[in-house]
MDTraj code that builds the backbone (N, CA, C; nanometers):
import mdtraj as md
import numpy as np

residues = "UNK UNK UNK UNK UNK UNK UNK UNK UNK UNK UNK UNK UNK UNK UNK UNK UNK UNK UNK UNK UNK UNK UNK UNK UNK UNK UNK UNK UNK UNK UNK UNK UNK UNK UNK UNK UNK UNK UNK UNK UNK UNK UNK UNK UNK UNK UNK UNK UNK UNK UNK UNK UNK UNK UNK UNK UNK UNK UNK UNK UNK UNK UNK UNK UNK UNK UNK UNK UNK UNK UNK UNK UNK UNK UNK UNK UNK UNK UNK UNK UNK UNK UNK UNK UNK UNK UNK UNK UNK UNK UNK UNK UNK UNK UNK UNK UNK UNK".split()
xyz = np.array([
    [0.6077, 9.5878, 28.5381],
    [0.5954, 9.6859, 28.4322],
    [0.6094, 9.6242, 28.2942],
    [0.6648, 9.5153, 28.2945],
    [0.7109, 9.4500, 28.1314],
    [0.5635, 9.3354, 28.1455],
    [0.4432, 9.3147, 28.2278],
    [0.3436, 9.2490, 28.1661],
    [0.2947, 9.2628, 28.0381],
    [0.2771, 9.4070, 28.0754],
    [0.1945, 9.4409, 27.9247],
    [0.2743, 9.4473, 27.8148],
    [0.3574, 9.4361, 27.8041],
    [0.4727, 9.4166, 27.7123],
    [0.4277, 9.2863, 27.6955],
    [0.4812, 9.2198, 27.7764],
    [0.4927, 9.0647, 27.6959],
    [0.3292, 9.0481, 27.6360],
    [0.2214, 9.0756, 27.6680],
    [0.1033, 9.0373, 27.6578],
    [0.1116, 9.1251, 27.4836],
    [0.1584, 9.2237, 27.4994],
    [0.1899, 9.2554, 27.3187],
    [0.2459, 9.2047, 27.2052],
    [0.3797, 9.1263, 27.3100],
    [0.4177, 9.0489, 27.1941],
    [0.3648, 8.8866, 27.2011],
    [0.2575, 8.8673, 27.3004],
    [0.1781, 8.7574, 27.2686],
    [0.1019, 8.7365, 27.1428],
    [-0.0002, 8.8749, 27.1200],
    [-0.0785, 8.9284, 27.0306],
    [0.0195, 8.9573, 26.9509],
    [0.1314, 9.0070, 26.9264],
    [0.1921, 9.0384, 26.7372],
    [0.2375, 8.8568, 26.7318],
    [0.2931, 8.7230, 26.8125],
    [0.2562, 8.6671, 26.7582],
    [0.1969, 8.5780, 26.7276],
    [0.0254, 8.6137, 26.7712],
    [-0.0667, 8.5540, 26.7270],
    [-0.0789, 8.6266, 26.5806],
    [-0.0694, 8.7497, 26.5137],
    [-0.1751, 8.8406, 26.4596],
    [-0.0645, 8.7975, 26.3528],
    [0.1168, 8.7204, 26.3860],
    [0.1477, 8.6319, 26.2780],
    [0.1566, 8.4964, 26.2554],
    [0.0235, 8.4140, 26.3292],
    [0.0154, 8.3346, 26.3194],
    [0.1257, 8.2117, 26.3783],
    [0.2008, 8.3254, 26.4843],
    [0.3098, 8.2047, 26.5504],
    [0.3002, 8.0966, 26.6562],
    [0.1822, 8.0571, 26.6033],
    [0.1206, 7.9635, 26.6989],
    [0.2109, 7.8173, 26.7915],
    [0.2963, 7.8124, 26.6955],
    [0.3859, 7.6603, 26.7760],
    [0.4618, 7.7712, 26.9086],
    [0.5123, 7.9115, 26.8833],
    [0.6150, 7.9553, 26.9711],
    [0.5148, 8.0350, 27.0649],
    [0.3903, 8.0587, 27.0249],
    [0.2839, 8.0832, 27.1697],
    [0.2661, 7.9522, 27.2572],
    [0.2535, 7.8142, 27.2116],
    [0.2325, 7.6810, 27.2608],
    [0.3062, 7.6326, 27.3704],
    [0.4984, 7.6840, 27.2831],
    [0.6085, 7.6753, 27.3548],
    [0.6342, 7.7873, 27.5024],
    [0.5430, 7.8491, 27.5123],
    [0.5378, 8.0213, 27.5692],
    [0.5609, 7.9553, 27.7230],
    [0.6557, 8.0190, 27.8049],
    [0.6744, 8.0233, 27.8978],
    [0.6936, 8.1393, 28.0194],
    [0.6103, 8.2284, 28.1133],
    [0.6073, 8.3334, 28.1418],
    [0.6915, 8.3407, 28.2510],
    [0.8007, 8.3935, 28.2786],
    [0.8775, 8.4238, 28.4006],
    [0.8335, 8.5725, 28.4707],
    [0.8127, 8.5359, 28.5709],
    [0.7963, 8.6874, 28.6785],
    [0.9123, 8.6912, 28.7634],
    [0.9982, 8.8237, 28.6730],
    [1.1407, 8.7946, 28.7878],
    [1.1128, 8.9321, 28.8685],
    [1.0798, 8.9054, 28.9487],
    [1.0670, 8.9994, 29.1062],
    [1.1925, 9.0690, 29.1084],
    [1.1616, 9.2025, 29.1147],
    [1.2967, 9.3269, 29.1009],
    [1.3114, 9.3349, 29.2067],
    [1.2441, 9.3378, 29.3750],
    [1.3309, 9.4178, 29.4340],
    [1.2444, 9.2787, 29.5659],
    [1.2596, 9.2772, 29.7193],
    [1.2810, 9.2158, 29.7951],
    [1.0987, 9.2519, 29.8489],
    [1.0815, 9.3661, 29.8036],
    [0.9281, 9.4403, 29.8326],
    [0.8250, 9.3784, 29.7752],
    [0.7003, 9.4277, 29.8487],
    [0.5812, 9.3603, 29.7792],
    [0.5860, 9.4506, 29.6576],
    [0.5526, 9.3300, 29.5437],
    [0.5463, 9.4084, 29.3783],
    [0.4179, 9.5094, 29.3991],
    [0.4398, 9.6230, 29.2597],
    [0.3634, 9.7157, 29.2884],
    [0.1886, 9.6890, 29.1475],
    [0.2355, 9.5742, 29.0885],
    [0.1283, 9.4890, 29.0128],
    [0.0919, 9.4323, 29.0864],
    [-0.0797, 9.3911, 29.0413],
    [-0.1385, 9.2904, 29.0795],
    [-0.0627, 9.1391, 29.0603],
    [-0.0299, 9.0890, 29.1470],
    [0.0601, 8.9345, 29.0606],
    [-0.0288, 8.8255, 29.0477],
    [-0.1166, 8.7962, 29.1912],
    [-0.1922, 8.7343, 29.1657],
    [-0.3237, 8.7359, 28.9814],
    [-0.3482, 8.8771, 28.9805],
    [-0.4036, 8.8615, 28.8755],
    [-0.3138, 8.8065, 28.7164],
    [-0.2272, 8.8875, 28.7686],
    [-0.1215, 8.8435, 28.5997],
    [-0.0700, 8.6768, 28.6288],
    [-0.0347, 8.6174, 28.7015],
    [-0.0387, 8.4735, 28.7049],
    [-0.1652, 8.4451, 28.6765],
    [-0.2952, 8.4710, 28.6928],
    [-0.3983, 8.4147, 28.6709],
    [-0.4244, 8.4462, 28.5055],
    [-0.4066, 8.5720, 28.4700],
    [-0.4345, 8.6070, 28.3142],
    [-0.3067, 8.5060, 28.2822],
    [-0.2403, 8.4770, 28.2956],
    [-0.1496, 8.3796, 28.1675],
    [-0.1628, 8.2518, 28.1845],
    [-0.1659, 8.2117, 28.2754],
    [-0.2078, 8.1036, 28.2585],
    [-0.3679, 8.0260, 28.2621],
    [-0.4427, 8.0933, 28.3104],
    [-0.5780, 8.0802, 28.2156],
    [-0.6342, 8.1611, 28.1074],
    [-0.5731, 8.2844, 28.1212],
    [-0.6483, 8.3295, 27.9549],
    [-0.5418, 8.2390, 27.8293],
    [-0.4112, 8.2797, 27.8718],
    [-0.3067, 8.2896, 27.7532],
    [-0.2891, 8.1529, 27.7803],
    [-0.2897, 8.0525, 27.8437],
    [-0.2925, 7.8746, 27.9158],
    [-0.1176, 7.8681, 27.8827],
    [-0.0958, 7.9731, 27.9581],
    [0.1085, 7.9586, 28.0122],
    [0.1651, 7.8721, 28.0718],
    [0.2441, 7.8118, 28.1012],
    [0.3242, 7.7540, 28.2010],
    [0.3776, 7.9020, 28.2503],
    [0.3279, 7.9598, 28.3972],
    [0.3942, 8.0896, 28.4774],
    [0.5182, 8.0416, 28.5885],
    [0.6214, 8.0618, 28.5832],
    [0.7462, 8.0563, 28.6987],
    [0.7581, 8.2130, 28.7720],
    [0.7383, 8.1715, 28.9207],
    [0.8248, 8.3111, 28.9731],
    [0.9651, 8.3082, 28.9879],
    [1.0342, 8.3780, 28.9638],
    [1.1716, 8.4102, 28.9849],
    [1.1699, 8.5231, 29.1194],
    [1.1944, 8.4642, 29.1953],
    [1.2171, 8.5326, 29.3181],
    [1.3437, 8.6600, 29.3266],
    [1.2818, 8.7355, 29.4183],
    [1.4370, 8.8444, 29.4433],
    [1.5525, 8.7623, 29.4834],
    [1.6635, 8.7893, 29.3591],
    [1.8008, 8.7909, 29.4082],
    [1.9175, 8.8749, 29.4348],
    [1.9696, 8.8736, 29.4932],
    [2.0713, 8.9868, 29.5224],
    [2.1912, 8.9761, 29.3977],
    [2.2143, 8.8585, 29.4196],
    [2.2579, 8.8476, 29.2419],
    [2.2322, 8.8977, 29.1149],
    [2.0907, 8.8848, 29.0904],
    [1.9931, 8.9507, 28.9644],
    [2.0130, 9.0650, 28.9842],
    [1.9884, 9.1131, 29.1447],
    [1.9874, 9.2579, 29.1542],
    [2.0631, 9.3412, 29.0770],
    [2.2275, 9.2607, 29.0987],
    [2.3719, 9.3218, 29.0224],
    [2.3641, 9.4000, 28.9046],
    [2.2732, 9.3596, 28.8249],
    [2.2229, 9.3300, 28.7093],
    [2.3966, 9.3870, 28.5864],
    [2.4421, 9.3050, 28.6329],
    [2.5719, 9.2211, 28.5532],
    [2.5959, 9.0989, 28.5134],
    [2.7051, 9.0422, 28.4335],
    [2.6883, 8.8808, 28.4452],
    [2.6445, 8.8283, 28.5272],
    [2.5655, 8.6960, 28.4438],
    [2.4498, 8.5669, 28.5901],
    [2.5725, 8.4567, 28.5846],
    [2.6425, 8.4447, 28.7229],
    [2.7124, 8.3434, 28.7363],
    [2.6246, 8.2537, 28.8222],
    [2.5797, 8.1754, 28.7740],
    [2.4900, 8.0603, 28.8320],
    [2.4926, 8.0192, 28.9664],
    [2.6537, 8.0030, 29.0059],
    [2.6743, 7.9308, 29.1284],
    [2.6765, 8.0456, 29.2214],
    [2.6541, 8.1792, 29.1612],
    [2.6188, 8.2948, 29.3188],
    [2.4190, 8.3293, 29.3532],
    [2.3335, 8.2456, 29.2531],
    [2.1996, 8.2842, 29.2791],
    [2.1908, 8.1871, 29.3861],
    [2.0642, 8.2304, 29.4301],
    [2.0066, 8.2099, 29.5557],
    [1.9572, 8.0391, 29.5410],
    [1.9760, 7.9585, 29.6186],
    [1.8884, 7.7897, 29.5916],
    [1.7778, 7.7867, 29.5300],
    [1.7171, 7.8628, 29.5781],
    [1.5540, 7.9351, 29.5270],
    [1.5655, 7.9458, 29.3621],
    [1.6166, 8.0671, 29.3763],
    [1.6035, 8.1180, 29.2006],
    [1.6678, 8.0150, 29.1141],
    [1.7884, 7.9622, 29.1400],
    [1.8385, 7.8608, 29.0584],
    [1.7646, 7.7531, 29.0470],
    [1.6972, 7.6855, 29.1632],
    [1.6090, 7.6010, 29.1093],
    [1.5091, 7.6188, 28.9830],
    [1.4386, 7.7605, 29.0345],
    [1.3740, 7.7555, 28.9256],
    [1.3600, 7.8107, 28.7625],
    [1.5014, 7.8073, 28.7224],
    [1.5719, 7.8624, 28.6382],
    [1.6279, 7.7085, 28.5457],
    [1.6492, 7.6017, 28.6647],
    [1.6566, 7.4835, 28.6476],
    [1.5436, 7.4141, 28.5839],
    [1.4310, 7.4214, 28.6434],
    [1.2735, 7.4028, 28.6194],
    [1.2199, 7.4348, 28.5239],
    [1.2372, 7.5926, 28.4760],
    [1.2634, 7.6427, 28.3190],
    [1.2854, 7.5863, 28.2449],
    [1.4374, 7.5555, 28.2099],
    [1.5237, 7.4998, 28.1821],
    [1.4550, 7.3732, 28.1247],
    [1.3934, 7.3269, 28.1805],
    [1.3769, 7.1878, 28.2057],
    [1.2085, 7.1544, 28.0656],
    [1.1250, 7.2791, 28.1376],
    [0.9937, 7.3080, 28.0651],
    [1.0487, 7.3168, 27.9299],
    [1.1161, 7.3909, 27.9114],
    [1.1370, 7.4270, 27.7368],
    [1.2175, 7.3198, 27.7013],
    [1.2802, 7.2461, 27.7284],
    [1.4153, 7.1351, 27.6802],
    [1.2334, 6.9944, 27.6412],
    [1.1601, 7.0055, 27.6957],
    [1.0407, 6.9289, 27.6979],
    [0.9358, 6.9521, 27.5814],
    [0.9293, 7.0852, 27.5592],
    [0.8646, 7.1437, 27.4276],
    [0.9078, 7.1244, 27.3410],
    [1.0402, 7.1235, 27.3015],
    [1.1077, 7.1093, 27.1776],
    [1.0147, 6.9892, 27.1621],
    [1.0495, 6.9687, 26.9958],
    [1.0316, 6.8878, 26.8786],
    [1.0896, 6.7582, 26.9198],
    [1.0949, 6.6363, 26.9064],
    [1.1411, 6.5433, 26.9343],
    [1.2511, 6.5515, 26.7511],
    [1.3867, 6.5018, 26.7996],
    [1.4558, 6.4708, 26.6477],
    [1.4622, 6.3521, 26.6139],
])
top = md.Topology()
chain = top.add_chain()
for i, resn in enumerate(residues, 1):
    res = top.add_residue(resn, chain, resSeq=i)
    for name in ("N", "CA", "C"):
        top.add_atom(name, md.element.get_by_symbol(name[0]), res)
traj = md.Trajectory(xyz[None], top)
């Protein structure tokens, strides 16, 4: 439900010219519930990263996330933490060199 959201605030900031923090753009799909999603996913991984040329991560269902209270790291799933790690990792890479 928050695709089209983010795809809005792709466009406000292009339409302000925020081109280095679209470059830096990284799309997470954090999967709400354990069920097949009720979006197309295949298509929205495909629109961001070939229309919008994203780096896309899934964030898998966690029972943790589920809580939706504090993220204590060491209770997510191997899965999700990895790729939260991987994240992590993409944007620490974008930055600017100092």
């Amino acid at each position: 439900d928050s695709a089209e959201a983010s795809q809005d605030i792709m466009d406000w900031l292009r339409a302000r010219q925020m081109n280095e923090l679209l470059t830096r753009t990284v799309v997470l799909i954090n999967h709400q519930s354990p069920a097949k999603p009720h979006l197309d996913l295949d298509a929205t991984v495909s629109h961001f990263r070939n229309s919008e040329q994203h780096d896309v991560l899934e964030i898998p269902w966690d029972e943790h996330l589920a809580e939706a209270g504090p993220i204590n790291l060491d209770l997510l799933n191997k899965t999700t933490r990895r790729q939260f790690v991987k994240v992590a990792a993409m944007l620490v890479d974008s930055l600017p060199p100092t």
